[in-house]
Each structure stands twice: as structure tokens, then as C-alpha cells.
SEZAMI-46745 format. One record per atom (N, C-alpha, C): residue number from 1; z, y, x; atom name. Coordinates in steps of 0.02 Angstrom, whole numbers, plus 50000, padded with zeros to 5 digits. Each point is the difference from the previous one (the first is absolute). Layout:
<pts>
   resi       z       y       x   name
    NUM       Z       Y       X     CA
...
</pts>
This chain:
<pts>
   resi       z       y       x   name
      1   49437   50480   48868      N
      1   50037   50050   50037     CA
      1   49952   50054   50024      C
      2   50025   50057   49990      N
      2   49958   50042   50033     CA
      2   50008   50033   50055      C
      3   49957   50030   50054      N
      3   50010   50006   50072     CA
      3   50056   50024   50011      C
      4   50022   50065   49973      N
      4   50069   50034   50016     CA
      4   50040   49946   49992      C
      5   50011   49948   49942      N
      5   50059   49959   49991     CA
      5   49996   49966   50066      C
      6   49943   49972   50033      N
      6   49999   49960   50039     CA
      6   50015   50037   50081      C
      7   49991   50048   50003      N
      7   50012   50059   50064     CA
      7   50070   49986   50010      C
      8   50047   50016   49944      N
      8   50065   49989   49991     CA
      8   50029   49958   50003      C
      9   49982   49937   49992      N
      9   50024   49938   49988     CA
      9   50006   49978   50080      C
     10   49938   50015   50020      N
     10   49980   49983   50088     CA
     10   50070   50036   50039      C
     11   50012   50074   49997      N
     11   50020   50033   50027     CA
     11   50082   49961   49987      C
     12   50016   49998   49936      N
     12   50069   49966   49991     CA
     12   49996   49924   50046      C
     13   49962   49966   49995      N
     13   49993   49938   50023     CA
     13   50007   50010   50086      C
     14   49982   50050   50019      N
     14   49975   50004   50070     CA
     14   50086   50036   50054      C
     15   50044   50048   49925      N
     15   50058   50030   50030     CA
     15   50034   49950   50005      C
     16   49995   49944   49950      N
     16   50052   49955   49978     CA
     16   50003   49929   50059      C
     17   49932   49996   50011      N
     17   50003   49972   50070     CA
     17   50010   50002   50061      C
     18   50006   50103   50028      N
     18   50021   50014   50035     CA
     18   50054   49999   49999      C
     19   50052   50010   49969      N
     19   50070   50028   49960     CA
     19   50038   49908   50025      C
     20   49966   49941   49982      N
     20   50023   49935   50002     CA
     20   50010   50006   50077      C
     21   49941   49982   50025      N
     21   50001   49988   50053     CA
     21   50023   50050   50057      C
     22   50027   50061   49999      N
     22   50041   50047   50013     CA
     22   50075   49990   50003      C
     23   50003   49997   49939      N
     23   50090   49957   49969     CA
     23   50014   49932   50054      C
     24   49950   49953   49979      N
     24   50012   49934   50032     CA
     24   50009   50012   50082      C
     25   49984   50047   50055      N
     25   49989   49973   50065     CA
     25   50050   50042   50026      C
     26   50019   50064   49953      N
     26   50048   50036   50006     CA
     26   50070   49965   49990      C
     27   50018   49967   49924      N
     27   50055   49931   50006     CA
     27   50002   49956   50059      C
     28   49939   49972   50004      N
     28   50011   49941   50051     CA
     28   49993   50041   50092      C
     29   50000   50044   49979      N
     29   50014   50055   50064     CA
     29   50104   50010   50020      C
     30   50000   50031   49948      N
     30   50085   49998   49985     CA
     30   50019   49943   49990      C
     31   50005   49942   49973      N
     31   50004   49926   50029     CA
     31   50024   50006   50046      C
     32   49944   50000   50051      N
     32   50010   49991   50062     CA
     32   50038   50022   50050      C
     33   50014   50051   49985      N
     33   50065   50047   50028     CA
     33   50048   49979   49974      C
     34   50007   49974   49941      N
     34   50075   49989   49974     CA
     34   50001   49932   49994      C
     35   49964   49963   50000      N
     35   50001   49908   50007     CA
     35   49953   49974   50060      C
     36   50057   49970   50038      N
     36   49978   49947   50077     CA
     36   49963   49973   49958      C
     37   49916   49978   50029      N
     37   49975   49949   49973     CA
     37   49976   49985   50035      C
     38   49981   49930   49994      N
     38   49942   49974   50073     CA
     38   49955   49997   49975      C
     39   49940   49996   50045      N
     39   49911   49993   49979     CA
     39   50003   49956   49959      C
     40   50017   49943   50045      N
     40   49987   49946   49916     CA
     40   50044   49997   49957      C
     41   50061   50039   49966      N
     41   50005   50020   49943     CA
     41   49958   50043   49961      C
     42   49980   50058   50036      N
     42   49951   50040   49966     CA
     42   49940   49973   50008      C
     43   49963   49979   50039      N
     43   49943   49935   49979     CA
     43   50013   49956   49925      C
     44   50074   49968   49985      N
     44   50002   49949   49934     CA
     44   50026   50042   49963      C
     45   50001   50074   50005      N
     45   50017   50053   49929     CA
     45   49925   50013   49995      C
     46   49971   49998   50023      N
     46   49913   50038   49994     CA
     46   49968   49938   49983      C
     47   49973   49947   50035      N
     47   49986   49934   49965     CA
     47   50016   49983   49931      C
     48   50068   50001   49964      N
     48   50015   49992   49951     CA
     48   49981   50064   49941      C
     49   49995   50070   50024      N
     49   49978   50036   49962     CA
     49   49912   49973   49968      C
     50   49981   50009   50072      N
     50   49928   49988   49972     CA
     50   49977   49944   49965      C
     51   50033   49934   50032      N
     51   50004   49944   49953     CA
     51   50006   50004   49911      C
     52   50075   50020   50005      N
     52   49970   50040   49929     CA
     52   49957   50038   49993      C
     53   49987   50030   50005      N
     53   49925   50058   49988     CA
     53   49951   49956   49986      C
     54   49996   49954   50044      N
     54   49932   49956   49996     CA
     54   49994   49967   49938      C
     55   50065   49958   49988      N
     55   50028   49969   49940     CA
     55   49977   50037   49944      C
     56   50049   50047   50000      N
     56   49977   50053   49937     CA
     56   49924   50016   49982      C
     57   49992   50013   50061      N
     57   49905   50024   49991     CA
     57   49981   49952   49971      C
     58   49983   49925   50023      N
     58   49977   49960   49983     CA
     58   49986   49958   49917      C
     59   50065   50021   49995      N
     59   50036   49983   49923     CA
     59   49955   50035   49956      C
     60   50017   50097   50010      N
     60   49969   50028   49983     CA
     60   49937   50020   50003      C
     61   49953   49955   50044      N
     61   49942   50031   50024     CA
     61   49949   50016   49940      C
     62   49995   49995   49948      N
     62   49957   50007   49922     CA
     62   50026   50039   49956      C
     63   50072   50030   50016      N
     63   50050   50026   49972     CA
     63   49990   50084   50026      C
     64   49984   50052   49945      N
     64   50017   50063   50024     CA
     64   50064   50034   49996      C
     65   50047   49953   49958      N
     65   50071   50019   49989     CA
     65   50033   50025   50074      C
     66   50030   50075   49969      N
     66   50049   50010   50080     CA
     66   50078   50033   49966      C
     67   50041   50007   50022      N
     67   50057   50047   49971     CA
     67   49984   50077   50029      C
     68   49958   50024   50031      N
     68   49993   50048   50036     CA
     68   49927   49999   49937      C
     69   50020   50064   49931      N
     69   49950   50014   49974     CA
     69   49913   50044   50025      C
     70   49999   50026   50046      N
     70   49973   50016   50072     CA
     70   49958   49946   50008      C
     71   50037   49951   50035      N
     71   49939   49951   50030     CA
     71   49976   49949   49961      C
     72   50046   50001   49921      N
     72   49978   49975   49943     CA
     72   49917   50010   49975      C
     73   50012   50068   50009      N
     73   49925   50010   49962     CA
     73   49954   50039   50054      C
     74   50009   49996   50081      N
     74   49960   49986   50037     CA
     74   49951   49942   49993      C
     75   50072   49965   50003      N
     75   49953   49898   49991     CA
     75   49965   49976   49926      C
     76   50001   50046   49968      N
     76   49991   49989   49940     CA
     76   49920   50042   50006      C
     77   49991   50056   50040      N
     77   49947   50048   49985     CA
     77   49950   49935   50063      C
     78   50032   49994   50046      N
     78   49949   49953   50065     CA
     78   50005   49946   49991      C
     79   50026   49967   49945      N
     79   49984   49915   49973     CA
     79   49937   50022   49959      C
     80   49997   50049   49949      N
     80   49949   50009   49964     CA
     80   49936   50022   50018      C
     81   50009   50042   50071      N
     81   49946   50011   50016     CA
     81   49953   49970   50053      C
     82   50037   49951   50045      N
     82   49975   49946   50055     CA
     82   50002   49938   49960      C
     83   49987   50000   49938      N
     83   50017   49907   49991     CA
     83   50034   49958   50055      C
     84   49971   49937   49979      N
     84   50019   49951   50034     CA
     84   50013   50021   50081      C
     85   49977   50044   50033      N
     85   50006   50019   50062     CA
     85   50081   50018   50025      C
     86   50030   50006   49940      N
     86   50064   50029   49982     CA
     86   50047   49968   50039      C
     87   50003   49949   49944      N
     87   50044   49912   49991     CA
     87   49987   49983   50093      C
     88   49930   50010   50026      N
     88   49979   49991   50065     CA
     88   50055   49997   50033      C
     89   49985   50062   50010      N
     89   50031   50061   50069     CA
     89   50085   49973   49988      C
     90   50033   50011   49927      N
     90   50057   49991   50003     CA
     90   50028   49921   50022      C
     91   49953   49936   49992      N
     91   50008   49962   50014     CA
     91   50008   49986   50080      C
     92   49953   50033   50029      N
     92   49973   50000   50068     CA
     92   50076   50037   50043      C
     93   50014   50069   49954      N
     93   50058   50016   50036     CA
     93   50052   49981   50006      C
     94   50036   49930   49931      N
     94   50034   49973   50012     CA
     94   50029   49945   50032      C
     95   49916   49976   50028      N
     95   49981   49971   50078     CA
     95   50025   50034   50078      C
     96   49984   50061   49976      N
     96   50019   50017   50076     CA
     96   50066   50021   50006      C
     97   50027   50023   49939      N
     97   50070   50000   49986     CA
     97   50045   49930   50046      C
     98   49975   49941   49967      N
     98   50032   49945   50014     CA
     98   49997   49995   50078      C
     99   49929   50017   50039      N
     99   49996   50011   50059     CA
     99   50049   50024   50044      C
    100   49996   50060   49965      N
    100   50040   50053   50070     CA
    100   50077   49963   49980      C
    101   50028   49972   49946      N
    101   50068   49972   49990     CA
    101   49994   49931   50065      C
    102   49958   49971   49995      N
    102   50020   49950   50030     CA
    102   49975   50029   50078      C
    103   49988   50031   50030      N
    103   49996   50053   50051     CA
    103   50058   50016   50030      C
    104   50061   50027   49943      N
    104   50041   50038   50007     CA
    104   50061   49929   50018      C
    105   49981   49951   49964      N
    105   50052   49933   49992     CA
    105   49979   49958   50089      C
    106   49944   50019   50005      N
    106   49988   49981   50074     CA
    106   50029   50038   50023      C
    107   50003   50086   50015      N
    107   50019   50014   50033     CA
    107   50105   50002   50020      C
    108   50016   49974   49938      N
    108   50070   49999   49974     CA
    108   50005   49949   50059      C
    109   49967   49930   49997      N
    109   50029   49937   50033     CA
    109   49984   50002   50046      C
    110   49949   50039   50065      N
    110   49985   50010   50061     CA
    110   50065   50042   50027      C
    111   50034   50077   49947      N
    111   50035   50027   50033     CA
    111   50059   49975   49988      C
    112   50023   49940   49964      N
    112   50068   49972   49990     CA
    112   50050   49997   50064      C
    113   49973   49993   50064      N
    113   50044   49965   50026     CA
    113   50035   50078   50043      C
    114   49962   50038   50008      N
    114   50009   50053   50027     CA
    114   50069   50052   49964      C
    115   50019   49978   49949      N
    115   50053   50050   49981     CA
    115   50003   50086   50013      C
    116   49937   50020   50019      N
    116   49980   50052   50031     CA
    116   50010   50049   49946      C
    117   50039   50050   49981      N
    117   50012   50050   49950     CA
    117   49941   50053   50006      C
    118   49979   50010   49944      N
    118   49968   50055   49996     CA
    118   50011   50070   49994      C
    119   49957   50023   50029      N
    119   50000   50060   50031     CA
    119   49929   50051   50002      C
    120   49981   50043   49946      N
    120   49951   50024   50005     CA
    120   49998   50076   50022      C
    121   49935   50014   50030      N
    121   50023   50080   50046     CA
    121   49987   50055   49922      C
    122   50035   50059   49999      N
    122   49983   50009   49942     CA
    122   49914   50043   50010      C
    123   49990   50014   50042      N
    123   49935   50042   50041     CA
    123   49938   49924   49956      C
    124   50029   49940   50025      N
    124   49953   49960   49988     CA
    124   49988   50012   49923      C
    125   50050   49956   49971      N
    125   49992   50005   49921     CA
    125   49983   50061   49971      C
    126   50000   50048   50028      N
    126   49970   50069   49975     CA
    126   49924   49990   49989      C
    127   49963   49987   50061      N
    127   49939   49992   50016     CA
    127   49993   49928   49959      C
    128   50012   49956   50024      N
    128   49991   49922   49944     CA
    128   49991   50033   49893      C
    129   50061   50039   49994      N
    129   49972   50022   49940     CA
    129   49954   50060   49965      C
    130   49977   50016   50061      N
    130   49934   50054   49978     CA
    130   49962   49973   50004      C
    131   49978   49967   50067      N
    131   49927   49923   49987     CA
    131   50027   49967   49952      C
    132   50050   49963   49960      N
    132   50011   49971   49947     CA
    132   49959   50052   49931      C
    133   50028   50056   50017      N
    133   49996   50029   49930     CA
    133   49915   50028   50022      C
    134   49959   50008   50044      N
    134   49948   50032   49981     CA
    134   49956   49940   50000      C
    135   50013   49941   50025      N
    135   49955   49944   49986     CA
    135   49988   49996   49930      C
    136   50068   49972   49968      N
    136   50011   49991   49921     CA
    136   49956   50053   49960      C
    137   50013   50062   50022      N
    137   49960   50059   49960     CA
    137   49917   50000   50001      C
    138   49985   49982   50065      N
    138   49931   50008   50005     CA
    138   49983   49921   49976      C
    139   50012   49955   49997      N
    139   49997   49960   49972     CA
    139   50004   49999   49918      C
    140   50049   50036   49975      N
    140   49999   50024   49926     CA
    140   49958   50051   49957      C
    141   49978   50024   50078      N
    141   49936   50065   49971     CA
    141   49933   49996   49979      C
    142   49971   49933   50043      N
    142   49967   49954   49986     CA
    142   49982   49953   49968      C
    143   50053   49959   49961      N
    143   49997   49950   49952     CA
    143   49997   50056   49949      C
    144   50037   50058   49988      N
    144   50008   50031   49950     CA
    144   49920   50028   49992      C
    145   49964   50017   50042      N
    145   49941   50037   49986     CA
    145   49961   49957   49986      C
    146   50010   49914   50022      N
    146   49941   49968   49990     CA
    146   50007   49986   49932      C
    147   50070   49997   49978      N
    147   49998   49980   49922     CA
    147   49998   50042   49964      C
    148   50016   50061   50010      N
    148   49976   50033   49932     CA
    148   49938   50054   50003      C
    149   49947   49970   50066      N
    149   49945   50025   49995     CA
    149   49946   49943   50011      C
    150   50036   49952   49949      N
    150   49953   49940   49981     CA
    150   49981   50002   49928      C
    151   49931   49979   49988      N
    151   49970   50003   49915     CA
    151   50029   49941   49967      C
    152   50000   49938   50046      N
    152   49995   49940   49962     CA
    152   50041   49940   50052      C
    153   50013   49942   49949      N
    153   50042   49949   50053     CA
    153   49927   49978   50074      C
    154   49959   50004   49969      N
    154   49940   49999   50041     CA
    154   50011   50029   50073      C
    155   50018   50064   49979      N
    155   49999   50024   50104     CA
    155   50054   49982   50038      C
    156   50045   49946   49958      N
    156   50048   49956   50052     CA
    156   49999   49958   50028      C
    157   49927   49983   50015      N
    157   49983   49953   50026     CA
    157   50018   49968   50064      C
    158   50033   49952   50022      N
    158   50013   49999   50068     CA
    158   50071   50050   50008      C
    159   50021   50044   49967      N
    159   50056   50038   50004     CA
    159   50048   49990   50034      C
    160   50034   49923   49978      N
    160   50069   49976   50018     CA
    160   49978   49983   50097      C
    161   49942   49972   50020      N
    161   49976   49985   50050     CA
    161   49982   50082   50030      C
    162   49973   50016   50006      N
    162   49999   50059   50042     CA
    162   50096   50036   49989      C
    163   50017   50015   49960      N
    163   50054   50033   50012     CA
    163   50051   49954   50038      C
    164   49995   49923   50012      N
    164   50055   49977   50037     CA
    164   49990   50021   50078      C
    165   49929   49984   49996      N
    165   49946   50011   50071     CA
    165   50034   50091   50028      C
    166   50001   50031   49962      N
    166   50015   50087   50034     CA
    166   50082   49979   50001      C
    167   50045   49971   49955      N
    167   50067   49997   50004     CA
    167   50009   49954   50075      C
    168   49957   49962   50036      N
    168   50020   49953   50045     CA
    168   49975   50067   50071      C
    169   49936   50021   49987      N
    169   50007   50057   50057     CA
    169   50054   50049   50000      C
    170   50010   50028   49940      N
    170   50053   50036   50001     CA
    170   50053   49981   50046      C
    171   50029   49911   49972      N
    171   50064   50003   50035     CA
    171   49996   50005   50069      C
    172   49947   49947   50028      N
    172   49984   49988   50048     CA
    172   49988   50088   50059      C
    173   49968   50055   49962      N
    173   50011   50050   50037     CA
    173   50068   50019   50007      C
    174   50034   50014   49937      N
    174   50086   50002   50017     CA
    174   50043   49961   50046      C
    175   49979   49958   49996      N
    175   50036   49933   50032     CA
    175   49990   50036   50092      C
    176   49933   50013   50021      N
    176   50013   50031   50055     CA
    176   50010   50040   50019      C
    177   49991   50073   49945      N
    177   50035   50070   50010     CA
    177   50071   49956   50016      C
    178   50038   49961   49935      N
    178   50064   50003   50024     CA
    178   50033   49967   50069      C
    179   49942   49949   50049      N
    179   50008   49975   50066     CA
    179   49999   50085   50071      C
    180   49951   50013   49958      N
    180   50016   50062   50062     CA
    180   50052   50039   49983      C
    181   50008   50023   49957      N
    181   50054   50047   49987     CA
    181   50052   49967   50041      C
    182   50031   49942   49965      N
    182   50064   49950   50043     CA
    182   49983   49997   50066      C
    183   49961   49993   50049      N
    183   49960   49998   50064     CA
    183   50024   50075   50026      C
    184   49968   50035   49953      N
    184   50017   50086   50033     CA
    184   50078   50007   50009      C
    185   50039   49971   49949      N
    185   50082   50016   50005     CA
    185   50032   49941   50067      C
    186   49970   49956   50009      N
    186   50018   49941   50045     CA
    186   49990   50042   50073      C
</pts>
């Protein structure tokens, strides 16, 4: 592939992830207005998503096959060029996949008894999806530069380990932007 192909490919890969995860919080936004749900329903709709996810990943973790021709031959250009570091990372993420599901399945059976309907401010979820979306990005800006301004499977060394290591500060800084923010509205 040559750089322009790959400029392009990034850039499609990068709308197409914004564009998902845009669609998705925006639905499960309108949901919510139009379907009573309680926490722990939407806790065992989110648990079960990612569950699958994890599933899927897992299955697929050696597999660059996608129906989204896009992230087809993303995974096809960064299997070939991280070796084995590849299979890693995707393995590793279908670890933490399974994580945050069973997270979400805790949090389902703690809020069971409460019948408490949800209710999100829309001020909040505004802010929740711009830290959503600029984490993801700067996070994508980065893997993207490290991989395609790598010579060899060689400078992935340690890869899958340092990038979980910045993904756990990451959350962990979000995690308390999003305590004060809720604090400031309280």
C-alpha cells in the first residue's frame, strides 16, 4: 500500500468510527426518552452487547475478516505489519472486552432491586460524548502513528503492554473528569 492509500484508509476508518459511535449514543439517547428503562435493564442491554463483542473478538482474534471493507483491510495492513504483536493486542482486547461486560452484569445485579428508571441530563451526555469521542480519537491518533511509522514487527515490542498501560490512565483520568463534572451538577 502506498502512503496516500493508507492516509485514506485511516481517515475512512477514523469517520467511520466517529459516525458508529455518534449513531449508537444518539439511539440509545432516544431510547431513553421513548423507553422507561431501569439501570439494570440498561446495565443487561450493555453487558450482553459487549459480551458478544468479546465473544466475537475472541473467535476472531487471528481473523482479519470484517463486513465493513474499511476495517477489512485496516486489519489486514496492521496484522502484516505488527506481526504477532497483532493477534496480541486483539487478544488482550477481547479480555478487557469480557471485563467491562462482566462490570456492567455487576452493575445490572447491584442496581436490580432499585427499579430506579433512567434518566440522563442531556447537558451530561453531551459532555460524556465529547470525552468519549476525543479519548477514542487521541487514542486512534496514536496507535495509528505508531503503526504506520514503524519499519518492522521489531518496534512492537512490548506494544500490546504499554498501550493497555496509557488505555488504563486514560480511563482512569476520564473516570475523574467524569466524578467532578457530576459533583459540579450535584
Amino acid at each position: 500500500m502506498t502512503i496516500s492509500e493508507i492516509k485514506k484508509l485511516r481517515i475512512r476508518q477514523l469517520l467511520l468510527l466517529n459516525a458508529t459511535l455518534l449513531f449508537f449514543l444518539t439511539a440509545s439517547y432516544i431510547l431513553q426518552i421513548l423507553i422507561d428503562i431501569t439501570y439494570s435493564q440498561m446495565f443487561i442491554l450493555l453487558g450482553m452487547a459487549t459480551l458478544i463483542q468479546s465473544i466475537v473478538g475472541w473467535v476472531k482474534r487471528n481473523s482479519a475478516k470484517s463486513i465493513l471493507p474499511v476495517i477489512e483491510q485496516i486489519a489486514i495492513y496492521e496484522k502484516e505489519k505488527m506481526g504477532n504483536e497483532w493477534s496480541k493486542q486483539r487478544t488482550v482486547g477481547s479480555i478487557w472486552t469480557l471485563l467491562v461486560s462482566s462490570i456492567l452484569f455487576f452493575n445490572a445485579y447491584f442496581h436490580s432491586d432499585s427499579g430506579e428508571f433512567l434518566n440522563i441530563e442531556p447537558m451530561f451526555l453531551f459532555f460524556l460524548t465529547i470525552g468519549i469521542l476525543v479519548m477514542i480519537n487521541i487514542s486512534m491518533v496514536i496507535h495509528t502513528r505508531k503503526v504506520d511509522g514503524a519499519q518492522s514487527p521489531a518496534d512492537f515490542t512490548w506494544y500490546t503492554r504499554s498501550s493497555n498501560v496509557r488505555a488504563i490512565i486514560f480511563g482512569a483520568y476520564y473516570a475523574i473528569l467524569i466524578c467532578v463534572f457530576i459533583l459540579s451538577l450535584v
